[in-house]
C-alpha positions as CSV (number, residue, x, y, z in Angstrom):
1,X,105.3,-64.7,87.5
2,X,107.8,-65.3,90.2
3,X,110.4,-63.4,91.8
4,X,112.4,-66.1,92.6
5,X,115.3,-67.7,90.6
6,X,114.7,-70.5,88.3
7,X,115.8,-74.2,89.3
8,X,118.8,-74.5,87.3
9,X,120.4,-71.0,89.2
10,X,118.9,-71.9,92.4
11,X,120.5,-75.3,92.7
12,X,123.9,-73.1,91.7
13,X,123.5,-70.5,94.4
14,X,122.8,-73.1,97.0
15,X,126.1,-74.8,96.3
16,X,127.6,-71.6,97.0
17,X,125.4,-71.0,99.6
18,X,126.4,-74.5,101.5
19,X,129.2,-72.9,103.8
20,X,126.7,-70.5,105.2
21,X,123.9,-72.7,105.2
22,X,125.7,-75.8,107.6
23,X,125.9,-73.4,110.0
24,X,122.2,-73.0,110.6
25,X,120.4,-75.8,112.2
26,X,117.6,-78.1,110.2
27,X,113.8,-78.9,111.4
28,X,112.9,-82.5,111.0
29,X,109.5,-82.0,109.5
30,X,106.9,-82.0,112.3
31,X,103.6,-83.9,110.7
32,X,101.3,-83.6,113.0
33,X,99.0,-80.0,112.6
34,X,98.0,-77.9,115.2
35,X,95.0,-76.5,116.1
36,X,94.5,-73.0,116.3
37,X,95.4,-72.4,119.8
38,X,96.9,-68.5,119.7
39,X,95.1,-65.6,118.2
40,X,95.4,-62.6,116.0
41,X,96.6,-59.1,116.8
42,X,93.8,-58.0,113.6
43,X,91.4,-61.1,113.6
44,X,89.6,-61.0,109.9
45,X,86.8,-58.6,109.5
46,X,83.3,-60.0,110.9
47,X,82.2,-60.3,107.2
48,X,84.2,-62.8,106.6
49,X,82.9,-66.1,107.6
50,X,83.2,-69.7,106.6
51,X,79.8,-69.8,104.8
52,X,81.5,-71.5,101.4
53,X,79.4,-75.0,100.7
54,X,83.1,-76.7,100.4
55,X,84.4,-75.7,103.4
56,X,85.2,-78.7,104.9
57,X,86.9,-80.4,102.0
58,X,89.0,-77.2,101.5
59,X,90.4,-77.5,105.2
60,X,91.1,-81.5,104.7
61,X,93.1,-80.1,101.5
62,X,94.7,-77.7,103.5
63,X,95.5,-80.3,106.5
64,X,96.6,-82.5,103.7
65,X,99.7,-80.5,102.5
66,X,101.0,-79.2,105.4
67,X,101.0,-83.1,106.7
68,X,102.6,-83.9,103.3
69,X,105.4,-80.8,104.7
70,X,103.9,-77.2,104.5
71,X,105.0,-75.8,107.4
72,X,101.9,-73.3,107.2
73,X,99.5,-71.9,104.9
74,X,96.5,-70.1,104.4
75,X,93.7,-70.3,101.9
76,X,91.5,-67.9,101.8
77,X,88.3,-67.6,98.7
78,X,85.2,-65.6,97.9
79,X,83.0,-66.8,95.3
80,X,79.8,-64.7,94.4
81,X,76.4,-66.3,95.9
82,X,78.8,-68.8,98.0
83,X,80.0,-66.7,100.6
84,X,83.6,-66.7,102.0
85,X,86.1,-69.7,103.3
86,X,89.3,-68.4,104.5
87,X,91.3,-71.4,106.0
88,X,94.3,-72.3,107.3
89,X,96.2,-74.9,108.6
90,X,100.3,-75.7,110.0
91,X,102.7,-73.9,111.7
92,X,103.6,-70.1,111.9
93,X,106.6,-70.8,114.1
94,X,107.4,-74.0,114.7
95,X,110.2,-73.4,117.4
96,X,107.5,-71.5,120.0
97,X,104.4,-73.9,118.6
98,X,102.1,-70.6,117.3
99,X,99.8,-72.1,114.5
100,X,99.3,-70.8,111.4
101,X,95.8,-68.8,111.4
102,X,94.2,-67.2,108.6
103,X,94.7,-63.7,109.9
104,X,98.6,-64.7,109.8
105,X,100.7,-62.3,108.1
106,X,103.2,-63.8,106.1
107,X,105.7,-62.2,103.1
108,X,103.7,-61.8,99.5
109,X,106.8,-60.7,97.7
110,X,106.3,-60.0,93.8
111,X,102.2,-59.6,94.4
112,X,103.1,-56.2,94.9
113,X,103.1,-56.1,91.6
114,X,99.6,-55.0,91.2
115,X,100.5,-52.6,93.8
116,X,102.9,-50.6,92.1
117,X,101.2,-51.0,88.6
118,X,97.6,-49.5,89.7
119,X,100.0,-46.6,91.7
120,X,101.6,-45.9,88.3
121,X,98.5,-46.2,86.6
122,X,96.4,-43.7,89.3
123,X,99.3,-41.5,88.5
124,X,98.2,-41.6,84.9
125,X,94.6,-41.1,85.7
126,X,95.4,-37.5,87.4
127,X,97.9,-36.8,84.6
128,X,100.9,-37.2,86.6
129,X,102.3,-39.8,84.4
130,X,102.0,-40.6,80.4
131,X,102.3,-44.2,80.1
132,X,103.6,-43.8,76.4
133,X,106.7,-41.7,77.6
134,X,110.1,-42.7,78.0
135,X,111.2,-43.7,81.7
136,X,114.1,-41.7,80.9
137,X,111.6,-38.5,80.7
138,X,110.5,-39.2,84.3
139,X,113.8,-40.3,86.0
140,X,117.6,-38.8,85.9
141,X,120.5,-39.9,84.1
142,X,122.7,-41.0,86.5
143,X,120.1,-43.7,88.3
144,X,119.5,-45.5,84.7
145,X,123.6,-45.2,83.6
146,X,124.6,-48.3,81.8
147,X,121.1,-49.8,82.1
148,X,120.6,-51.3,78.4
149,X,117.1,-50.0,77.1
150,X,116.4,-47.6,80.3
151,X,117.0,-44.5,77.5
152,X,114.2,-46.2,74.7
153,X,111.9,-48.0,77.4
154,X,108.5,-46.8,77.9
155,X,106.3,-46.7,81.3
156,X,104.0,-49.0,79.8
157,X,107.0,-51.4,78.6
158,X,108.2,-51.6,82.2
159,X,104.7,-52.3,83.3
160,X,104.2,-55.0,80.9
161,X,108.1,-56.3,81.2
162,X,108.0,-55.6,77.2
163,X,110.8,-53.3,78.4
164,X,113.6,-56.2,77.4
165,X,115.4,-54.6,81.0
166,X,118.0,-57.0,82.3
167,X,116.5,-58.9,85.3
168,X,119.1,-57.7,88.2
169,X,118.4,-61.1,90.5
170,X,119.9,-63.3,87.7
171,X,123.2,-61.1,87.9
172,X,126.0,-63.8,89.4
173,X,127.5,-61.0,90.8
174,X,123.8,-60.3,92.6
175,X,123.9,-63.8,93.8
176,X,126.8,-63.8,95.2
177,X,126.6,-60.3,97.1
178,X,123.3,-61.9,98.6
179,X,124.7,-65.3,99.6
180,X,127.8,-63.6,100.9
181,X,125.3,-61.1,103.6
182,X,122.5,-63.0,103.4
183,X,120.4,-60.7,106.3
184,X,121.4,-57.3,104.3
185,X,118.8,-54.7,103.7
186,X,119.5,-53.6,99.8
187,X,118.5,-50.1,98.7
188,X,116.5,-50.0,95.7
189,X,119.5,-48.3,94.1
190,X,121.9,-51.3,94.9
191,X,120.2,-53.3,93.3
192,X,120.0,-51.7,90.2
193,X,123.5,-51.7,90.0
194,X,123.2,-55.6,89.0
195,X,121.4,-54.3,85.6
196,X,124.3,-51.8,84.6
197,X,126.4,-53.1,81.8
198,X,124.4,-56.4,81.3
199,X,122.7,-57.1,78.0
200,X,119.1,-56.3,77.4
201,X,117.0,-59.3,76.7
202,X,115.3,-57.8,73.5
203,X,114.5,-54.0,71.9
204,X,111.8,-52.8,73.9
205,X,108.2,-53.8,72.7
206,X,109.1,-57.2,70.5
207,X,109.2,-59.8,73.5
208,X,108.4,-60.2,77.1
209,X,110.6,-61.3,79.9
210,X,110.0,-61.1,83.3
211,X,112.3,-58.3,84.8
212,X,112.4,-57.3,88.4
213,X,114.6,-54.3,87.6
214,X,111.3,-53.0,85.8
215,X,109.7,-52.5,88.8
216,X,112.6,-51.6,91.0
217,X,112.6,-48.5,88.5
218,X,108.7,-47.8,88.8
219,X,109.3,-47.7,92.5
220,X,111.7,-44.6,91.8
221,X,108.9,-43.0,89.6
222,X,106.6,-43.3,91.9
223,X,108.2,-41.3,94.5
224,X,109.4,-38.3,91.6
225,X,106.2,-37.6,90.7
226,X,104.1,-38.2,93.7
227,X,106.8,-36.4,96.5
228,X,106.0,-39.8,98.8
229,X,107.7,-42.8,99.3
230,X,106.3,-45.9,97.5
231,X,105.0,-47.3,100.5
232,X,103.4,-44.0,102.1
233,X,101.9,-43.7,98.6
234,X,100.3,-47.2,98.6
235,X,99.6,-47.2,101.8
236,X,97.6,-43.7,101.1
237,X,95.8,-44.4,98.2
238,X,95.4,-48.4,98.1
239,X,95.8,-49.9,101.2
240,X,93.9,-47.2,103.4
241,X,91.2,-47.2,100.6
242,X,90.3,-50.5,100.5
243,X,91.1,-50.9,104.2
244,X,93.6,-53.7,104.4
245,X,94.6,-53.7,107.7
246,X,97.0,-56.9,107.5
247,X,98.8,-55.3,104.1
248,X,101.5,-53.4,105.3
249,X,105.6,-52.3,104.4
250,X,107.5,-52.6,107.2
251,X,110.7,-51.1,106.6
252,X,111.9,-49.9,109.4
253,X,111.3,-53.4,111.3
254,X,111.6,-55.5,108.3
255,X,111.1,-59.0,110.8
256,X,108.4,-57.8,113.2
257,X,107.1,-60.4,115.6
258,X,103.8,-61.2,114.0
259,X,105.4,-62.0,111.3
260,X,105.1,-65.7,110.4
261,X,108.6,-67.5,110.5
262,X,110.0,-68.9,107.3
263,X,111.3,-72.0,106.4
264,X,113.3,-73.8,103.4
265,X,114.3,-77.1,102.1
266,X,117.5,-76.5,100.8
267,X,118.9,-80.4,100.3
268,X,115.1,-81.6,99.1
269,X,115.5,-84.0,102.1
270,X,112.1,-83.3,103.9
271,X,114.6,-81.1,106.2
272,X,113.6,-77.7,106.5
273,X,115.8,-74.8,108.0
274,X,114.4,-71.4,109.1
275,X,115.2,-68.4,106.8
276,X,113.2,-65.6,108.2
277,X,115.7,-63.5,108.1
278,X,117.0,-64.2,104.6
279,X,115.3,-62.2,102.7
280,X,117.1,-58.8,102.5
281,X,116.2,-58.0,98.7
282,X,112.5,-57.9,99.6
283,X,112.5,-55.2,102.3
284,X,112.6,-52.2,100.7
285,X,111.5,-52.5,96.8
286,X,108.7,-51.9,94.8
287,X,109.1,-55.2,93.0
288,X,108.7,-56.8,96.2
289,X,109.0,-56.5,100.3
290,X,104.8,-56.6,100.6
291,X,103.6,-58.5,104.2
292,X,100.2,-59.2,103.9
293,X,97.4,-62.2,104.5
294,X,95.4,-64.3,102.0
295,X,92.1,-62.3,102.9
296,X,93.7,-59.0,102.4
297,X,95.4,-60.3,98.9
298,X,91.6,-61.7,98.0
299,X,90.1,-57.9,98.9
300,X,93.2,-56.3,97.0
301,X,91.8,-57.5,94.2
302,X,88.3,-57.1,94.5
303,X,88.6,-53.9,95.0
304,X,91.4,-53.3,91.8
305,X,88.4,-55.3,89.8
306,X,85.5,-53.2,91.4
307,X,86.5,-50.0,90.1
308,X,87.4,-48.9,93.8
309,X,91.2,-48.2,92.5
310,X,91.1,-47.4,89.1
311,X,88.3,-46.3,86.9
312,X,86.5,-48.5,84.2
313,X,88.9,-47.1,81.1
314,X,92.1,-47.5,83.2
315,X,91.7,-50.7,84.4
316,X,90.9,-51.5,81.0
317,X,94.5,-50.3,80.5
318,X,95.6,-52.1,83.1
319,X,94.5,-55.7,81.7
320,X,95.6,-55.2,78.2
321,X,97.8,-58.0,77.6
322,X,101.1,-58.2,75.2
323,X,100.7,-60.5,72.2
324,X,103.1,-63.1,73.3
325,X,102.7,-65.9,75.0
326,X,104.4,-67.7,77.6
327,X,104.4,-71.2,79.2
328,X,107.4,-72.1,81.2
329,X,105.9,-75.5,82.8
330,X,102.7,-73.7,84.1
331,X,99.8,-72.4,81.9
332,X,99.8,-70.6,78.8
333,X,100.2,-67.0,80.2
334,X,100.2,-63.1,78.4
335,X,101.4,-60.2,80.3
336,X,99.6,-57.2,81.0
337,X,100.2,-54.0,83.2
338,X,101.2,-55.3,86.5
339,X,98.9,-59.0,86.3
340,X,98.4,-61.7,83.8
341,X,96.4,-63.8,82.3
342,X,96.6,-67.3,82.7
343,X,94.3,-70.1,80.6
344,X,93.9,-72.9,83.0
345,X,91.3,-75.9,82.7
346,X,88.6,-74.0,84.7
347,X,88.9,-71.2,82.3
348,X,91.2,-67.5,82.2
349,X,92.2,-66.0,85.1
350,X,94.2,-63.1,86.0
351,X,97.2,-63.9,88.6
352,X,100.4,-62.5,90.3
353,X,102.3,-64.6,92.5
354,X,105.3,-63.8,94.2
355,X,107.8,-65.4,96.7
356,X,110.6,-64.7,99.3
357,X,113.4,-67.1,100.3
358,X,111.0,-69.1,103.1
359,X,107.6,-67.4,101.7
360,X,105.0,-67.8,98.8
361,X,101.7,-65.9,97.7
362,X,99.4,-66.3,95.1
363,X,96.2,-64.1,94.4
364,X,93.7,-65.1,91.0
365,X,90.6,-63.6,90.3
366,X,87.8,-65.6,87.7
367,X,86.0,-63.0,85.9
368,X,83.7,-65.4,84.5
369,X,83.1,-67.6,87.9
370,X,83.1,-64.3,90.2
371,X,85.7,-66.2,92.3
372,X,89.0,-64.8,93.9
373,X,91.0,-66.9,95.7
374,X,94.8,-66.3,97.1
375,X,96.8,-69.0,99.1
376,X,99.8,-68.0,101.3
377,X,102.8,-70.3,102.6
378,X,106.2,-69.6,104.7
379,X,108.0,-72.1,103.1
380,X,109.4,-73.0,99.8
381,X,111.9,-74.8,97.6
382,X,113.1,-78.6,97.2
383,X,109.8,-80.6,98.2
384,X,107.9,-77.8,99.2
385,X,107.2,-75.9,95.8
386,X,105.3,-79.2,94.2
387,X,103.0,-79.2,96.5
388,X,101.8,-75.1,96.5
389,X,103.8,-73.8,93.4
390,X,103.9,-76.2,90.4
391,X,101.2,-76.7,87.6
392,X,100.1,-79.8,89.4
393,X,99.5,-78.1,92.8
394,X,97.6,-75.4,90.9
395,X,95.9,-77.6,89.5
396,X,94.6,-80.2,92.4
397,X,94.0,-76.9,94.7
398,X,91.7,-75.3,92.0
399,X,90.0,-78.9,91.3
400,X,89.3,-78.8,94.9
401,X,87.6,-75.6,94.7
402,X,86.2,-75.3,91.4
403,X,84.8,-78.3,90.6
């Protein structure tokens, strides 16, 4: 479910990545969290308020981890009969002090996702797009050139990453680009440059594997059949829908100041560096580059489940999963169209996460429990990821709430 690289490559790149990364300077982990002291440009809507029964154990959790070294993070849940919570607690910036507040916008990364997936599948609905049709059918030649599958693939495959696609972000060559400028702004048609000549993973349909490139390529569809941009289109018809007024793409000003800082432990020595602005991959792409809040993820996928995005037989579409299964330290987990479905001790759920280099996001909704939550963090790697992005951190935050 992640966009980010796995551990093994990770610890490779930031090897690499030491030269660069001496010259920036570390934070000594600050344990002490501060109140809310500045506001919101957008405070939530007046809807939302901390009515939950466990609303006071859910802040103490939150307290908990960013004392345990979460710089910030938000929490935000709405559970039928039980009313809201939306939480937060930490830092936004720790240079300038500014807390971390619920209505703080922070990267969401591969959560878009869902974004791009209901776009494609809305295009579907008017008739615009035939999810059993080649991508080559949509797209030209010369953009999918030397991508393995891209001639055999199917919309639905890339939806479903059944596509077999090469996953650009494990290219070396990708790595290394990035390290080597790591503020660049990549085009969506750099980066698909990093799937050309590199073996697909499987023929499309007999496996899954998640593939960023898959997305990368929806993005491009979007904007051939619908005459927008990707992010004019979801703005349009998602985000101006459902009325998300913290869910934004911000392309032109890909760091704006409302934007919470991010922050990394590279060395896994409770030392954390800022990386705000390293994070060039995500500003442009449909398989990333969302800014957004926990409460705006939460609605996001109220309203996908709802019926206020797609309609009863599409989002039916939507949630049909592949056969396989996958586990990968977390829980067992089948892809469907944009979203999965996890099994977890508290019973399925359907999930997309996503994360930047300094950012993390996770959105789940409970059919059976009528409960969505989403949990949002600027910071990430070495210590950081146990505690908001493991199966044990899922695991003691759910307890917390579901139990």
């Amino acid at each position: 479910m992640k966009k980010n690289l796995s551990k093994k490559t990770r610890r490779t790149i930031l090897i690499a990545a030491m030269p660069v990364l001496l010259l920036a300077g570390c934070h000594k982990h600050n344990p002490h969290t501060p109140k809310p002291d500045v506001g919101c440009i957008r405070p939530l809507p007046d809807s939302i308020k901390n009515l939950h029964p466990k609303a006071a154990p859910l802040q103490r959790l939150l307290d908990s981890l960013t004392k345990a070294g979460v710089p910030g993070m938000s929490l935000t849940i709405h559970e039928t009969n039980k009313g809201w919570f939306a939480g937060s607690a930490g830092w936004a910036d720790i240079k300038n002090r500014k807390a971390f507040l619920p209505c703080q916008i922070s990267r969401a990364g591969s959560t878009v996702k869902i974004v791009t997936a209901v776009s494609v599948l809305q295009l579907a609905e008017n008739g615009i797009v035939d999810l059993d049709k080649k991508i080559a059918d949509y797209l030209p030649p010369d953009l999918l050139d030397g991508i393995e599958n891209a001639d055999r693939a199917t919309v639905r495959q890339l939806l479903s990453h059944s596509s077999g696609i090469f996953n650009y972000i494990r290219a070396p060559q990708f790595q290394l680009a990035s390290l080597n400028d790591l503020t660049k702004t990549w085009q969506p048609g750099e980066l698909l440059s990093y799937a050309r000549g590199r073996k697909a993973y499987f023929p499309p349909g007999t496996d899954v594997t998640y593939s960023n490139t898959n997305y990368i390529l929806l993005g491009f569809l979007i904007e051939k059949v619908s005459s927008l941009s990707f992010p004019q289109y979801f703005k349009q018809y998602i985000f101006d829908r459902l009325g998300l007024k913290h869910t934004r793409f911000n392309i032109n000003q890909p760091v704006p100041a409302d934007l919470a800082r991010g922050y990394v432990d590279w060395y896994n020595k409770g030392e954390i560096m800022e990386s705000t602005w390293y994070s060039g991959w995500d500003y442009y792409t449909a398989d990333g580059g969302l800014q957004s809040t926990a409460t705006d993820l939460v609605l996001l996928v109220e309203g996908l489940f709802s019926h206020r995005l797609l309609s009863p037989a599409s989002l039916q579409i939507m949630l049909h999963t592949e056969p396989f299964i996958k586990t990968d330290d977390f829980y067992p987990t089948k892809f469907a169209l944009g979203i999965f479905s996890i099994e977890t001790p508290f019973g399925t759920a359907w999930l997309h996460s996503g994360d930047a280099i300094g950012y993390y996001a996770t959105v789940m909704y409970f059919p059976s429990k009528g409960i969505t939550i989403s949990w949002m963090a600027n910071g990430n790697y070495g210590f950081i990821d146990p505690l908001i992005n493991s199966k044990k951190a899922f695991d003691r935050i759910l307890n917390a709430i579901l139990n």
